[in-house]
LOBA-260173 format. One record per residue: residue number from 1; x, z, y of N, C-alpha, C, O in turn. Coordinates in nm, 2 decimals, decimal comma, padded with zeros to 4 digits. Layout:
BEGIN
NUM;X;Z;Y;X;Z;Y;X;Z;Y;X;Z;Y
...
//
This chain:
BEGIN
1;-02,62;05,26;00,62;-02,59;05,39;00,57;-02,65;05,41;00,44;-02,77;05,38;00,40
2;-02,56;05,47;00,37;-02,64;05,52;00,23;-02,77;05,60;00,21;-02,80;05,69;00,29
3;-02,84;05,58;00,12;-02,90;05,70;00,12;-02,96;05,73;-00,04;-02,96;05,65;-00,13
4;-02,99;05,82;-00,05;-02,97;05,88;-00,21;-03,15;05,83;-00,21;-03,23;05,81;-00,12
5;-03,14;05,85;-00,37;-03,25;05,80;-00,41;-03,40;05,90;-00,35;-03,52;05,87;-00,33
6;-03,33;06,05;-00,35;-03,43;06,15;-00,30;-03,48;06,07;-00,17;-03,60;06,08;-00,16
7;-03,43;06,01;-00,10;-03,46;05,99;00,07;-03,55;05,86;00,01;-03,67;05,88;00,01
8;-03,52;05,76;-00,03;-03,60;05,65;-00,09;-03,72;05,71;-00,12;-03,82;05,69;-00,05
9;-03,72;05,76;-00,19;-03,89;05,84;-00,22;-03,96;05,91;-00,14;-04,08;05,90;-00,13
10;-03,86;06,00;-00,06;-03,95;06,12;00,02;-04,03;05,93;00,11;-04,15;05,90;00,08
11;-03,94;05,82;00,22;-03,98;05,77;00,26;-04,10;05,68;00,20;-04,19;05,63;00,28
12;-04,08;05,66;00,04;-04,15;05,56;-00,02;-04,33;05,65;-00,02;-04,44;05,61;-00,02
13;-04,28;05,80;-00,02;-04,40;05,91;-00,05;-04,48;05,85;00,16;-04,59;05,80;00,19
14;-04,41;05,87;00,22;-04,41;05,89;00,33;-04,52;05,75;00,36;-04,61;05,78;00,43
15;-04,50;05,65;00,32;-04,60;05,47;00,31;-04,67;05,53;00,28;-04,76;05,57;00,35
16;-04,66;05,55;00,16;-04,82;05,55;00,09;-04,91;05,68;00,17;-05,03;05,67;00,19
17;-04,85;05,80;00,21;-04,96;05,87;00,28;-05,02;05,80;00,39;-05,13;05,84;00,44
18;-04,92;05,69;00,45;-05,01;05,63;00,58;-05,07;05,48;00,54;-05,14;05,41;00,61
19;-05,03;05,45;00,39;-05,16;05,35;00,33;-05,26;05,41;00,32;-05,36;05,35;00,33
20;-05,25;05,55;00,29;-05,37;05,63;00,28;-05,44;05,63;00,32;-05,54;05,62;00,26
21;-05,43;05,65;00,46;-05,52;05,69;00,59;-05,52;05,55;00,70;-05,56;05,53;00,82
22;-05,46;05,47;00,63;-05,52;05,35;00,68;-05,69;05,29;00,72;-05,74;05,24;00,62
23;-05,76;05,29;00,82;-05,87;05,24;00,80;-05,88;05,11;00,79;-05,80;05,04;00,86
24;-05,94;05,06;00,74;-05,94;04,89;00,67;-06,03;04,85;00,76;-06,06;04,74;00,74
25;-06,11;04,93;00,88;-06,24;04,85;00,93;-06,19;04,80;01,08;-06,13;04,87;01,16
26;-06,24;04,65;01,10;-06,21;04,63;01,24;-06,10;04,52;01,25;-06,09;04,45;01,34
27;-06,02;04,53;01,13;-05,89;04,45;01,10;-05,94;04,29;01,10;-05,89;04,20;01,16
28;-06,06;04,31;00,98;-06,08;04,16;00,94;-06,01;04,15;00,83;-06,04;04,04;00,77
29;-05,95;04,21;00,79;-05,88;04,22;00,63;-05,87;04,34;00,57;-05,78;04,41;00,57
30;-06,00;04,36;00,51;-05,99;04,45;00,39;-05,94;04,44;00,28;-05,87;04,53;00,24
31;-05,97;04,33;00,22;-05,86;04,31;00,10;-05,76;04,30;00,10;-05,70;04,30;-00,01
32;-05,68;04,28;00,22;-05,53;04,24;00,22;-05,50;04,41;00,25;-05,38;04,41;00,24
33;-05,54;04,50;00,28;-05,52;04,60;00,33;-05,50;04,66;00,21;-05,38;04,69;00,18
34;-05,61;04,68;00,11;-05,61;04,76;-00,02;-05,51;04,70;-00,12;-05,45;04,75;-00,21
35;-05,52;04,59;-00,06;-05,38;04,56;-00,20;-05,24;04,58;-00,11;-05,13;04,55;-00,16
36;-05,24;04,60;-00,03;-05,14;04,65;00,03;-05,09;04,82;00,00;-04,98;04,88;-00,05
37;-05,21;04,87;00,04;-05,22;05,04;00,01;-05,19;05,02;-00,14;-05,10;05,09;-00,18
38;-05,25;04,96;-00,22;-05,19;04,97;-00,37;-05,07;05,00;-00,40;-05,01;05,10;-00,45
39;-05,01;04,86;-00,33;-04,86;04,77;-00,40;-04,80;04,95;-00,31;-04,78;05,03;-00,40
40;-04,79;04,99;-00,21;-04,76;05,13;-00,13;-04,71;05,24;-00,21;-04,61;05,30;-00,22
41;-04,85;05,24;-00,27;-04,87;05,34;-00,39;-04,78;05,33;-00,50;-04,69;05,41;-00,53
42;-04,81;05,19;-00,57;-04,74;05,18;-00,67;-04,60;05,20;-00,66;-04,53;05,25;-00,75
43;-04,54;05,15;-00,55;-04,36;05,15;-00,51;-04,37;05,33;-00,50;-04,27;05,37;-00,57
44;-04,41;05,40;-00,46;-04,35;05,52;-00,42;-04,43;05,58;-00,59;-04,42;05,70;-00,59
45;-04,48;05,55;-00,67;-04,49;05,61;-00,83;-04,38;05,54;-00,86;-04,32;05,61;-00,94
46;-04,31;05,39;-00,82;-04,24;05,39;-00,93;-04,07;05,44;-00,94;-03,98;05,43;-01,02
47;-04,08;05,48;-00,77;-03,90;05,53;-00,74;-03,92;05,68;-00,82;-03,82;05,74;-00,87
48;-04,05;05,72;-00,82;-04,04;05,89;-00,87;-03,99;05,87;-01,00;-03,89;05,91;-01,05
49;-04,13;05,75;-01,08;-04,03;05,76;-01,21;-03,93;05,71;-01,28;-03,91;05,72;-01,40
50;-03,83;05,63;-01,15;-03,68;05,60;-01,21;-03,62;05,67;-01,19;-03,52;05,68;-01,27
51;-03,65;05,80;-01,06;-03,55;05,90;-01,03;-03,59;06,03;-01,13;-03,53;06,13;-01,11
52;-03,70;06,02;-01,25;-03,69;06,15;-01,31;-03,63;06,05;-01,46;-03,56;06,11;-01,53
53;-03,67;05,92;-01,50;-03,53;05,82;-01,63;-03,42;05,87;-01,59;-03,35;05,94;-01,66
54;-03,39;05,84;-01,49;-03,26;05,87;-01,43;-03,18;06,01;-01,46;-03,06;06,02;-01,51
55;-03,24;06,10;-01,43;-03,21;06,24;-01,47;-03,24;06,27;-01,62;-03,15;06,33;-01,69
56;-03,35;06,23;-01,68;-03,36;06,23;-01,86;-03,25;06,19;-01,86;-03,15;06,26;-01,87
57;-03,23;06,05;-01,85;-03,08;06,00;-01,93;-02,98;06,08;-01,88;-02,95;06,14;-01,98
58;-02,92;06,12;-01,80;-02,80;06,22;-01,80;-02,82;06,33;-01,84;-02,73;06,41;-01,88
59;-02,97;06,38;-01,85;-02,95;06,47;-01,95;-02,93;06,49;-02,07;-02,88;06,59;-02,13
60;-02,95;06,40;-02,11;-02,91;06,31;-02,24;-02,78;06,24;-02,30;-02,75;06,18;-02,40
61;-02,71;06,28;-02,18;-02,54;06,25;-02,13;-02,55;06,09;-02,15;-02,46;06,04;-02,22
62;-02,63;06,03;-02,11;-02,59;05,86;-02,08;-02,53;05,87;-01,98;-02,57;05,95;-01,90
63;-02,41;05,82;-01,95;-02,31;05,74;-01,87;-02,38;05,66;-01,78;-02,44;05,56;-01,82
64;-02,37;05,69;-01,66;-02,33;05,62;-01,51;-02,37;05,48;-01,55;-02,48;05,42;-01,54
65;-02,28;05,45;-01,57;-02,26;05,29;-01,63;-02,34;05,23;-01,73;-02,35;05,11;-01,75
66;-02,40;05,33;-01,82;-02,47;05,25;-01,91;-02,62;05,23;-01,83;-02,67;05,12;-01,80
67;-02,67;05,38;-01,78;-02,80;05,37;-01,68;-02,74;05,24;-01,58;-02,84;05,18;-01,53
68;-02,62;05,20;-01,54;-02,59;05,07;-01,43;-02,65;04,92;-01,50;-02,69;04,82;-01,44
69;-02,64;04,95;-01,63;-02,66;04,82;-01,69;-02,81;04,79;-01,65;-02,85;04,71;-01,57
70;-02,89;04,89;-01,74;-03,05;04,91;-01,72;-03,09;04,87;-01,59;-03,18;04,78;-01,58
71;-03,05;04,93;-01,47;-03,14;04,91;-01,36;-03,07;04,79;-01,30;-03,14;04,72;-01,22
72;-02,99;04,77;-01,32;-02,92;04,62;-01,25;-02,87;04,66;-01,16;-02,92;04,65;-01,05
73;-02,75;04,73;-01,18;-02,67;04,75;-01,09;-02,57;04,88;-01,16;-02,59;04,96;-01,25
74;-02,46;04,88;-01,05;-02,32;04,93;-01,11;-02,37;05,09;-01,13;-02,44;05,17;-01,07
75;-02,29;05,09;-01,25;-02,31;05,32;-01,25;-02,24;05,40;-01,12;-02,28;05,51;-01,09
76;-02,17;05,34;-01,06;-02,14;05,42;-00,94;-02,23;05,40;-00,82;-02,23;05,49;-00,74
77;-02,32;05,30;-00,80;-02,43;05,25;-00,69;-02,49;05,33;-00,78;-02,49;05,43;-00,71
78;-02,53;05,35;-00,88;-02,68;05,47;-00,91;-02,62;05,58;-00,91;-02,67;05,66;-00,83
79;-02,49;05,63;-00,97;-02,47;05,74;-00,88;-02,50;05,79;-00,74;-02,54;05,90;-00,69
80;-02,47;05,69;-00,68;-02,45;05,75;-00,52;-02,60;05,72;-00,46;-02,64;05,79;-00,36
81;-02,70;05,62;-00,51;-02,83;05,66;-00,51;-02,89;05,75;-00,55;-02,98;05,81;-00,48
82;-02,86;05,79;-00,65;-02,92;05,92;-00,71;-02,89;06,07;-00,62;-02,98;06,15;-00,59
83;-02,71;06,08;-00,58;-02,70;06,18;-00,53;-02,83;06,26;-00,43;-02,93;06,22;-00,38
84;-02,77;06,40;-00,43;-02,90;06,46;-00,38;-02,78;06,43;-00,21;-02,66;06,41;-00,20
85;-02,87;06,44;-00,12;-02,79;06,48;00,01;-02,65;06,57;00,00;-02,61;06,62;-00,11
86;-02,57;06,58;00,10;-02,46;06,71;00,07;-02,50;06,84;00,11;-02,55;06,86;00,22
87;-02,49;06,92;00,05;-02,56;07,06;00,03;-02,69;07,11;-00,03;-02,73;07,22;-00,02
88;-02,75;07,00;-00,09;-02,85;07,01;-00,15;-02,88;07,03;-00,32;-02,89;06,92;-00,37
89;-02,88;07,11;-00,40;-02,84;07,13;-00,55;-02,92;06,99;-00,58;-03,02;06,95;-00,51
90;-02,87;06,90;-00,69;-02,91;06,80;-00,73;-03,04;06,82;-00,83;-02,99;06,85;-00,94
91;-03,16;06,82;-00,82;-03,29;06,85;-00,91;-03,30;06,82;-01,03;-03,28;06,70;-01,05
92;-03,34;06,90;-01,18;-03,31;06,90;-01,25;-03,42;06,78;-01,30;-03,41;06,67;-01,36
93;-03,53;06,85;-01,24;-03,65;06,78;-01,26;-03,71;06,72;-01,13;-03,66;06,73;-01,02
94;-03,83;06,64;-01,14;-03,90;06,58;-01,04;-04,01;06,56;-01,12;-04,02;06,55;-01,24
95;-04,11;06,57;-01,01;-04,25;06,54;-01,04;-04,30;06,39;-01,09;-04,24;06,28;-01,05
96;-04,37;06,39;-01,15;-04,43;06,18;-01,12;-04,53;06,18;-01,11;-04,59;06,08;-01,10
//
């Protein structure tokens, strides 16, 4: 099933709050833990800031298809990534 880029993040936000609260003690791998909770982190900072490029560039009236070139992949797959849910106004802005 599809799902728009919003859902990618809220879930990618969703990791990293439970890398968060991960406790590292007892495992026997602490370091594999923290660089895990990192790499967590880092993936859910970096969908935020493709999903607010994403929005600059159309605000900017780049084309579908030219933003398809950039991210590797077709302007109609980032369209329908990008879309907000149905019934949801599409966000002008986003946080990062």
């Amino acid at each position: 099933m599809p799902r728009s880029l919003q859902d990618i993040i809220n879930h990618a936000d969703e990791l990293a709050a439970r890398a968060e609260q991960l406790e590292p003690t007892g495992n026997g791998h602490p370091e594999a833990v923290a660089r895990l909770r990192g790499a967590v982190m880092q993936g859910a900072e970096a969908e935020r800031a493709l999903s607010a490029a994403i929005c600059a560039a159309r605000e900017d009236n780049m084309s579908w298809a030219a933003i398809g070139v950039i991210v590797g992949m077709s302007g109609e797959a980032v369209r329908k990534r990008e879309a907000a849910p149905k019934g949801d106004p599409v966000p002008l802005e986003r946080t990062i």
